[in-house]
N, C-alpha and C positions, 0 to 999 in steps of 0.2 A: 292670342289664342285663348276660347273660353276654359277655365280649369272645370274639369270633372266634377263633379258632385260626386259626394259621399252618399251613400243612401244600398236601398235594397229594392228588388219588387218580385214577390211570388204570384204564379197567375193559374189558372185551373182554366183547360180547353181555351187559350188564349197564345194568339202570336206573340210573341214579345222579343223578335229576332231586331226587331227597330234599336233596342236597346243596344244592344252588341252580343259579345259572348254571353249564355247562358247554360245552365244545370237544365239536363231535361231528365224526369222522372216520370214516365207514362204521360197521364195526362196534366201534371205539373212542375213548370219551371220555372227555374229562379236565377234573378241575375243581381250578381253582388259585385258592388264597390265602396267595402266596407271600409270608418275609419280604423278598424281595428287595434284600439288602443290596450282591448283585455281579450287576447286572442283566447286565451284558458277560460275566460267568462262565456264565450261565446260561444252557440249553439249549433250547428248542423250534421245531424244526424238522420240516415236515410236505413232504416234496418227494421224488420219485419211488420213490412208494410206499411209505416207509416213515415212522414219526414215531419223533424221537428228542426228549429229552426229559433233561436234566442239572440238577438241585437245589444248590446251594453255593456253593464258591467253589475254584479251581483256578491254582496258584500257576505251573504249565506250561505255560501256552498258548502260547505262541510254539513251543515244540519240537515241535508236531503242525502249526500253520502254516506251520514252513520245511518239513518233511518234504511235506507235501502242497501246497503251492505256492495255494492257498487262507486263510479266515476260517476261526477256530477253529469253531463250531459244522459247518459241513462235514467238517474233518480230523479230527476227534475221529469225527462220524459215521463217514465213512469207515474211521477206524483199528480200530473196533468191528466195522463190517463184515469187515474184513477178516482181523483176528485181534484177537478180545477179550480174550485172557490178555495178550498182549503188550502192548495199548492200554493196558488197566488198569494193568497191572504199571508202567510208565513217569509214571503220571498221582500230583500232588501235591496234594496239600490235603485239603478235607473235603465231598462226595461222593454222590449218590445217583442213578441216572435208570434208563431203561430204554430199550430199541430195538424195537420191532415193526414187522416185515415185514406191511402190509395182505394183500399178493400170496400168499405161500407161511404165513403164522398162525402164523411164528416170533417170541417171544418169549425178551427177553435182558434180563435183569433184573440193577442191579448195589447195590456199596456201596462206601466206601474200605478201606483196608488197615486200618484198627482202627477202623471204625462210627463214625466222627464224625458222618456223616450217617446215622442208622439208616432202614434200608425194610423194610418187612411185605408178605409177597406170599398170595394166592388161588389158587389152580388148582383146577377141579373140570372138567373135558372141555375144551368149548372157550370155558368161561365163566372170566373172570382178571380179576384185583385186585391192583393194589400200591400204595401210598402208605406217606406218616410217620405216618397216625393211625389208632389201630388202634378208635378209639371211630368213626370215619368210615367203617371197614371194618364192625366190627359192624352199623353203621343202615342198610349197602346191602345186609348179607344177607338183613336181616329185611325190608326194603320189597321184596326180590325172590322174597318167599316161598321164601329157600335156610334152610337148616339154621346154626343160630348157637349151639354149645353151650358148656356148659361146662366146662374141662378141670379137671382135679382136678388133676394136676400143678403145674400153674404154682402153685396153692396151696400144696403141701407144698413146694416150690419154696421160696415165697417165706417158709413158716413155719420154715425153717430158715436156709439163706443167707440171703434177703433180696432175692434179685437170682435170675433167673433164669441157669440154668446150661446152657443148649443153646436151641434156635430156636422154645423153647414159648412161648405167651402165653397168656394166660387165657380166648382163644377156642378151641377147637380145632380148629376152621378153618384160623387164621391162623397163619403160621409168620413169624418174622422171620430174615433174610437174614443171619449170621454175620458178624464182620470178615475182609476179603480173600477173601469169595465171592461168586460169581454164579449166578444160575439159567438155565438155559437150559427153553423149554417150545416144545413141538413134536410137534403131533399130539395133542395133551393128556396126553403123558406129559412131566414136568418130573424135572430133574439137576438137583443143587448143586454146580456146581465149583469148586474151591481155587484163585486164581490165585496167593496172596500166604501166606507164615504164618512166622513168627520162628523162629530159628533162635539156639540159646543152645550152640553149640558153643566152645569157649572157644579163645585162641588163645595162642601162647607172645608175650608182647609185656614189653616193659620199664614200669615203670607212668613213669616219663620219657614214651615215646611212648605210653601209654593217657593220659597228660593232656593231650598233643598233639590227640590223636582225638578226646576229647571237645569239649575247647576248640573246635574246627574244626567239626564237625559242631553242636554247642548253639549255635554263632554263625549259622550257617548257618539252623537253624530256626528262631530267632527272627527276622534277617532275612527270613525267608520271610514269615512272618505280619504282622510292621508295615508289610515293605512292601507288601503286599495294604492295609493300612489306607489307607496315603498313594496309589495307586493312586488311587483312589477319594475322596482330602480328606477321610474320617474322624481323628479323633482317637483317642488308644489308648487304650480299659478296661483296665486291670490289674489281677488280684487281688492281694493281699500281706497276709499273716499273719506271725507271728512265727518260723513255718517257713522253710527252708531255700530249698524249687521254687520256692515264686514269688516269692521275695526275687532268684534269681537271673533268673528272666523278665525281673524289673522292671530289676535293676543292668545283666544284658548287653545291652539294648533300648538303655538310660540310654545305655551307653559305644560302640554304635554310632550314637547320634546322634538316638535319637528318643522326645528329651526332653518331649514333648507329652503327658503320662500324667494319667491321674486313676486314682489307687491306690485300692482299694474295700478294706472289710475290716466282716464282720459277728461278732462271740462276743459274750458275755458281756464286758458294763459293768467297766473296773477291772482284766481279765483281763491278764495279760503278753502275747499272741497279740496285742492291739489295741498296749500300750505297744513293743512293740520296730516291729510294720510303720508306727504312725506317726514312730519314729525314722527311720527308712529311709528314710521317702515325705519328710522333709523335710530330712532329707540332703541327700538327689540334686534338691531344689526341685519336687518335685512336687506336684500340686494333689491334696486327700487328703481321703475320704469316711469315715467311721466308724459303722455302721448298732447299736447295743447291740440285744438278742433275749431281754433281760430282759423283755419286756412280754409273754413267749410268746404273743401272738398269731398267730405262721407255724404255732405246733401244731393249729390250728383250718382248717387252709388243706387237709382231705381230699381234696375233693373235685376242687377245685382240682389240685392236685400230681399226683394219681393221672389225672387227665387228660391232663395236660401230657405225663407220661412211660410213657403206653401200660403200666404196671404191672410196666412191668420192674424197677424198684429201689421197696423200703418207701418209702413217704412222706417220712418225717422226714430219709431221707439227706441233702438239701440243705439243710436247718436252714434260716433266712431268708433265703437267696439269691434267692429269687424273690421275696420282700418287697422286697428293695434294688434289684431290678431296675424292678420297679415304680412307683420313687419317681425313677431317674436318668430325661434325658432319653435314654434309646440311640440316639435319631435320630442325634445327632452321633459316635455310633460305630461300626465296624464289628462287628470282633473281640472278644471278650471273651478276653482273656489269660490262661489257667490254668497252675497251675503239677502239673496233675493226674497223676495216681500217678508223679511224679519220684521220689519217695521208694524205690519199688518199680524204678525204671530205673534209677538210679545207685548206689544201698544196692540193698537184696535184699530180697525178700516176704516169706522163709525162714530165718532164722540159721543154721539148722541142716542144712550141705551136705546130709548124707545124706537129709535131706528131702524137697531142694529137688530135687536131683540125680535122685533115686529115682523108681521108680515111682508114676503119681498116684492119689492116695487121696481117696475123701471124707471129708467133716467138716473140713477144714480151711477156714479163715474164713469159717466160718459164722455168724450174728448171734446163732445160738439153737442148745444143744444139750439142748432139752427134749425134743422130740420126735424120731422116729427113722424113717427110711423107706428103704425098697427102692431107689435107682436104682438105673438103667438101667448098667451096666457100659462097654455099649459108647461111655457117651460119654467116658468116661477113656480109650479105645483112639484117640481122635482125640490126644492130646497125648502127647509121647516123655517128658516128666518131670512133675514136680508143680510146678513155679515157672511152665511155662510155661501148664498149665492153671490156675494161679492169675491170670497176666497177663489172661489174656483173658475170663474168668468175674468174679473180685472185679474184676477193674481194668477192663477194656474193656465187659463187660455191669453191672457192678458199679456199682463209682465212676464211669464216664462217664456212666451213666445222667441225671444232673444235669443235661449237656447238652444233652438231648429239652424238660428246662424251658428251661433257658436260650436258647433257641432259638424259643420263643414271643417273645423280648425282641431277639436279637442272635445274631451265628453265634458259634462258640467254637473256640477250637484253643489246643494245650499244647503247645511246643517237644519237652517230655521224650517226646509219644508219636509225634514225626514218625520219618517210614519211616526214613531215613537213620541219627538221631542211634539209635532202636531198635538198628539193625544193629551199630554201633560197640559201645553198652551192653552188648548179650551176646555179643559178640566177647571179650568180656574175662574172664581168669579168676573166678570165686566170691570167694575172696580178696579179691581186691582191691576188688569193692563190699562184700562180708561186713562188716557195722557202720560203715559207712559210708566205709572209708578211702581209695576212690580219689576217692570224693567229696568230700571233706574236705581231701585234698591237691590236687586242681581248684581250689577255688576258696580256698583259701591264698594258694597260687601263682600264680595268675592275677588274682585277683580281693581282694589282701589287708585294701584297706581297706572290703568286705561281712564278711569276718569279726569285725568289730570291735563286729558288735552280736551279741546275746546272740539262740539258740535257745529256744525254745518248749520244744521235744523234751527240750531237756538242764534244761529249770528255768529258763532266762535265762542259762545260762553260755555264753561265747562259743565260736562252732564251732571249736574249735581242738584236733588231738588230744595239744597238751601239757595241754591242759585238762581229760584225760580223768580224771583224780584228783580235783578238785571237782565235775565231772557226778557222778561214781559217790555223793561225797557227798550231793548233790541229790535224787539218783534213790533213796539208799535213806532218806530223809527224806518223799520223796512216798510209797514204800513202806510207811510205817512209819504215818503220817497214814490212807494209805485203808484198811489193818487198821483202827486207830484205830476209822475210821466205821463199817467194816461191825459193830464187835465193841459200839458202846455203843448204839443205833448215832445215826449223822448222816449228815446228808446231804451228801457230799462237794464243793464247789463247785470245790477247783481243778482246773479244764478250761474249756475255750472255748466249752463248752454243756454245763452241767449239765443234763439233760433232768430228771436224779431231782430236782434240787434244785425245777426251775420246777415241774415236775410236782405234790411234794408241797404246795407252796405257791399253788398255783393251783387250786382249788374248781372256775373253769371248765370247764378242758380237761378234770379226771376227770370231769364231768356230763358235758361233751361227748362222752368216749370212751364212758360207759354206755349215752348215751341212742342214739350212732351203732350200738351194738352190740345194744341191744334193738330199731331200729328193721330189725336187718338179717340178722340170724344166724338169723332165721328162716325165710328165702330154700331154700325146697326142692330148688337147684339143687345147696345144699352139699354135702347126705349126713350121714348120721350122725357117721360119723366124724369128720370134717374138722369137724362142727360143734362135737365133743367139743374137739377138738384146740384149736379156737380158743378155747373156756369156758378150759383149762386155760393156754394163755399168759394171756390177760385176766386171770386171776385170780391165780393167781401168777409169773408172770414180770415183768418191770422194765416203766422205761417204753419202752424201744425192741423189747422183745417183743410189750407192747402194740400198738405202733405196727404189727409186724409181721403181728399178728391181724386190726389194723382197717384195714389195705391187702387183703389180700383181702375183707373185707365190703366197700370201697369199690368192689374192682371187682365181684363178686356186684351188687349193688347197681346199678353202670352200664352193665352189660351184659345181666344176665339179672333185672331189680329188677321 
């Protein structure tokens, strides 16, 4: 039996009885199957004439209750009403709702500062749609006999990055709502406005007080998020790999006192990535899950995945995370603790300043540069350099994409992407994250007995940058090994998910990809093109181009099948 989806969707003059039970209020309804992990967090309220409506979890609520002299669901209304840049601009955590005026048919549709909670919005006159599931959105166009097409974008989209790069999805309908925007709809003409957006201006600081800032602010965001756990009498999910981010989630949590963890970590059987984060997790005495992804069975998981995460990121990005989630109980936890693109906030996306600094280019971290397509220009004129249109494409629609699964299970939030510690991080000059050094001397200095175990990143050698002479030897040993492969060739296994390795060895998964691909690619909605386009990844690109091929047949398939 398929499980339910967690999710919401409010509709204005729209059937949506397809869904099931639903709220009806004049001319809008809404239908919840919420995960409801912060029921006091969240929002529905239907009182003089207006219904307001908040999805999450919100780490502020006292600061809208002293100011308004009221319960948080009132003063948050209220602060919307009364100016929503400013509401937003003030409000923490992770994030999604809307405000509709019955009376006057204004419509205010929002999200947090970097889409932890992502919303997809409708407008067509004075017919509206928002929710988190964009397969819920598709079933209510087509049961209201509206137009449900297919966008060819979000496909070349996904055949090269992987991740959608602006507010397309695979409908062309349906747009999803940006990090740190809102919509406003009114009169059935809709605006997207900017309340929130980073800022990487750099500032003259001594890296003495840049480790001050960080320290302060990283302490800061991690308290925010456990204490939302304890709030509540959940216990805390943590990931931890052999990586740097969530080694540090896990130790600065540890050393404020909330020692109650269960460490999770899924790669490859044997791998260093598993032997260093279970060093760590029994270090600091915590209770420690280790899930191996040798059995490649998450590779069979399409249909699945590409549901979860509305087709904004390939399939395979979460590797068996949603496996592992599936097997813990999440009932006893809130949050799930990521240590997500820290790497990219405290080091740099970019080595190379002139890059990063410069004017923003496409083709940079893209999955696939097999194929080659026309965008759109103007959406590089929303970003002042390339590191920060990198932030929010690979990293915020990118790698958090993850989150849209993980959310079928548990809410999620990362210290490294809270508003605050952000601010700090690109306060500070290029230099000093460039290769990791201000991060490196952070957690030295502060934090000296976490450096003691050995990096992923560097081969196992410990983060140290007097250590940076036997990394180097490390690093051109793995260089020299994956020539090796590609030149005799083999299949290279060290990494924390060798896709090529399970791939060739696994007879399944390649039936599974041919047969998902003859049963799909023949979908008239493709096009010629785009159907060529996908023959020539499937056939010769790796396996994560494959994967990239058969994330659009998947949604093809669930949307227009």
């Amino acid at each position: 039996m398929k499980k339910k989806r967690f999710g919401f969707l409010a509709a204005g003059n729209l059937n949506i009885a397809c869904l099931g039970e639903a709220r009806h209020m004049g001319d809008c309804s809404q239908y919840d199957h919420l995960l409801n992990k912060f029921p006091d967090d969240q929002i529905f309220r239907t009182e003089e004439g207006t219904v307001s409506f908040l999805n999450g979890y919100v780490y502020n609520k006292a600061d809208y209750e002293r100011t308004y002299g009221c319960n948080w669901a009132e003063a948050f209304t209220r602060a919307l009403m009364e100016d929503a840049d400013g509401a937003l601009k003030k409000l923490r955590g992770g994030f999604c709702g809307y405000l509709y005026d019955q009376k006057t048919k204004e419509l205010l549709v929002y999200t947090d500062q970097i889409a932890v909670k992502p919303v997809y919005y409708y407008i067509n006159g004075e017919k509206w749609m928002v929710s988190d599931c964009v397969e819920d959105m598709a079933e209510v166009l087509k049961q209201n006999g509206l137009a449900c097409e297919f966008q060819p974008l979000a496909a070349q989209y996904m055949l090269t990055y992987g991740y959608m790069i602006d507010d397309t999805t695979f409908v062309r309908q349906i747009h999803r709502l940006l990090p740190g925007n809102y919509l406003r709809v009114k009169d059935g003409r809709a605006a997207v406005l900017r309340y929130h957006f980073l800022q990487n201006t750099p500032q003259t600081i001594s890296e003495e007080e840049a480790v001050e800032r960080i320290d302060a602010a990283f302490r800061e965001a991690v308290w925010r998020e456990f204490e939302k756990d304890r709030e509540y009498g959940y216990r805390h999910l943590v990931d931890l790999s052999g990586g740097l981010d969530s080694r540090m989630v896990t130790w600065v949590a540890h050393d404020l006192g909330y020692t109650d963890q269960l460490n999770v970590t899924y790669c490859r059987d044997g791998y260093r990535d598993e032997k260093i984060a279970r060093q760590v997790a029994l270090f600091l005495g915590h209770e420690y899950l280790f899930k191996p992804l040798d059995d490649g069975k998450w590779m069979y998981d399409i249909d699945e995945m590409t549901s979860q995460n509305n087709g904004a990121a390939l399939y395979m990005g979460m590797t068996g995370g949603r496996r592992l989630l599936e097997v813990i109980n999440t009932e006893a936890f809130g949050i799930e603790h990521t240590g997500m693109i820290g790497d990219a906030i405290l080091g740099t996306l970019y080595r190379d300043k002139a890059l990063s600094c410069g004017k923003p280019v496409f083709g940079q971290s893209a999955h696939s540069e097999r194929l080659h397509y026309a965008f759109d220009e103007k959406i590089l004129d929303e970003y002042p350099n390339q590191e920060l249109f990198g932030i929010y494409t690979r990293g915020m629609l990118g790698a958090s994409s993850s989150y849209l699964i993980r959310q079928q299970y548990i809410e999620t939030a990362s210290p490294f992407m809270d508003v605050d510690l952000l601010d700090v991080a690109f306060s500070l000059p290029f230099d000093y994250r460039n290769h990791h050094h201000i991060y490196l001397r952070w957690l030295n200095e502060k934090y000296p007995q976490a450096a003691e175990f050995g990096w992923e990143k560097w081969g196992g050698v410990k983060p140290k940058e007097s250590h940076i002479p036997l990394r180097k030897v490390k690093t051109t040993q793995r260089l020299l090994w994956e020539r090796l492969c590609a030149v005799l060739p083999i299949n290279n296994q060290d990494s924390m998910n060798p896709v090529e390795y399970w791939y060739a060895k696994d007879q399944g998964i390649q039936e599974c990809f041919a047969r998902y691909a003859e049963e799909t690619i023949g979908n008239p909605a493709l096009g010629e093109e785009l159907r060529k386009d996908i023959r020539l990844l499937l056939a010769e690109g790796g396996v994560e181009e494959k994967s990239l091929a058969i994330t659009v047949l998947a949604m093809v398939k669930k949307y227009f099948g």
